[in-house]
N, C-alpha and C positions, 0 to 999 in steps of 0.2 A: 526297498528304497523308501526312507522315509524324509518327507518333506519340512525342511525347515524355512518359516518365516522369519524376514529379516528387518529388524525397525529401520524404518529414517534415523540417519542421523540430524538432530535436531541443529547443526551447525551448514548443515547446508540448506535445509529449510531456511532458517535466519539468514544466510548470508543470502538468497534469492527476496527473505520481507527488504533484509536493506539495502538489495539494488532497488526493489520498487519506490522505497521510501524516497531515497536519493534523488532517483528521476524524479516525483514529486513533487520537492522541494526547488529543484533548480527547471521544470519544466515551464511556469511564467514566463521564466525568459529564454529558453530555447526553443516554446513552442510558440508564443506568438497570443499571447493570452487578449489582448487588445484593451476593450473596455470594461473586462469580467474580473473586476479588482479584488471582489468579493470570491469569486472563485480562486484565484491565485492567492489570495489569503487561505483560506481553508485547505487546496494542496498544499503549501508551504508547511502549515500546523499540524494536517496529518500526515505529511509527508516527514516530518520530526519525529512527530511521536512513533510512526512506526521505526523509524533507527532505531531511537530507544530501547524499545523494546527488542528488537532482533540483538542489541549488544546486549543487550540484560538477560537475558535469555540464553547465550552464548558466555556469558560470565559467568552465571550462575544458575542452578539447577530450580532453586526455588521460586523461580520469576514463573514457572511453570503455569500455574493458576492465574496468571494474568495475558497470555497468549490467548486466549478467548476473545480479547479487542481487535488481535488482529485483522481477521476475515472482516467482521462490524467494520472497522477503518475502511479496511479496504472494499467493501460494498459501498462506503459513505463517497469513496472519492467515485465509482460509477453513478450512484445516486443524484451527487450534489448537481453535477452539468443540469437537472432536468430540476431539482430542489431549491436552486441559487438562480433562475435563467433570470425568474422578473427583475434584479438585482444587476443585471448585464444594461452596459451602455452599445456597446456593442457587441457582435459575435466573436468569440477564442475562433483561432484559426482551423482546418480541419485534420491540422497534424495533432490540435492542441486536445482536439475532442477524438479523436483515435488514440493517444499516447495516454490520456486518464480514463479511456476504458481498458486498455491493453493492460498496464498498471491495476487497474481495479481489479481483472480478473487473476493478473499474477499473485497480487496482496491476499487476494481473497484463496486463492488454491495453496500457496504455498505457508500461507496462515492455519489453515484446516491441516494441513502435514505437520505445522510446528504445533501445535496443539495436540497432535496422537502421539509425538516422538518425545 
């Protein structure tokens, strides 16, 4: 019996970076982001870029070498809550700061798969 290894496919990697991205982008105003305008700036933009990339990626095989920003992005959006805080007039809500960690670690695991696949 001999064991065979099966890659990811890189298409459902991508299609998991752009649900995270998605929520990103439209999380400001479903989560309730408040006075943290600078934070919901910075979702919004990396919440873009990573579509981008998960279509580019899915379009085309040579976007391959640029999949490396992924996981980076998606660490930037668990990051930024603690990176962007002094920047807050008020506090994002507690969905708002559980939904961009939940998203950072998706972006981040499912970036590290599109990057091997």
């Amino acid at each position: 019996m001999t064991s065979h290894r099966i890659a990811p496919a890189p298409g459902v990697a991508a299609g998991v970076v752009l649900l995270a991205g998605v929520y990103l982008v439209l999380a400001p105003w479903l989560a309730h982001f408040g006075g943290a305008g600078v934070l919901a700036l910075s979702n919004t933009v990396t919440g873009l870029v990573l579509v981008a990339l998960a279509i580019a990626r899915t379009a085309t095989p040579r976007v391959r070498r640029l999949t490396w920003v992924v996981p980076v992005l998606g660490a930037w959006a668990g990051i930024s809550l603690v990176a962007l805080r002094p920047t807050w007039v008020t506090w994002p809500s507690a969905a708002a700061i559980v939904g961009n960690v939940v998203a950072a670690v998706v972006a981040v695991l499912a970036g590290v798969a599109l990057t091997r696949a």
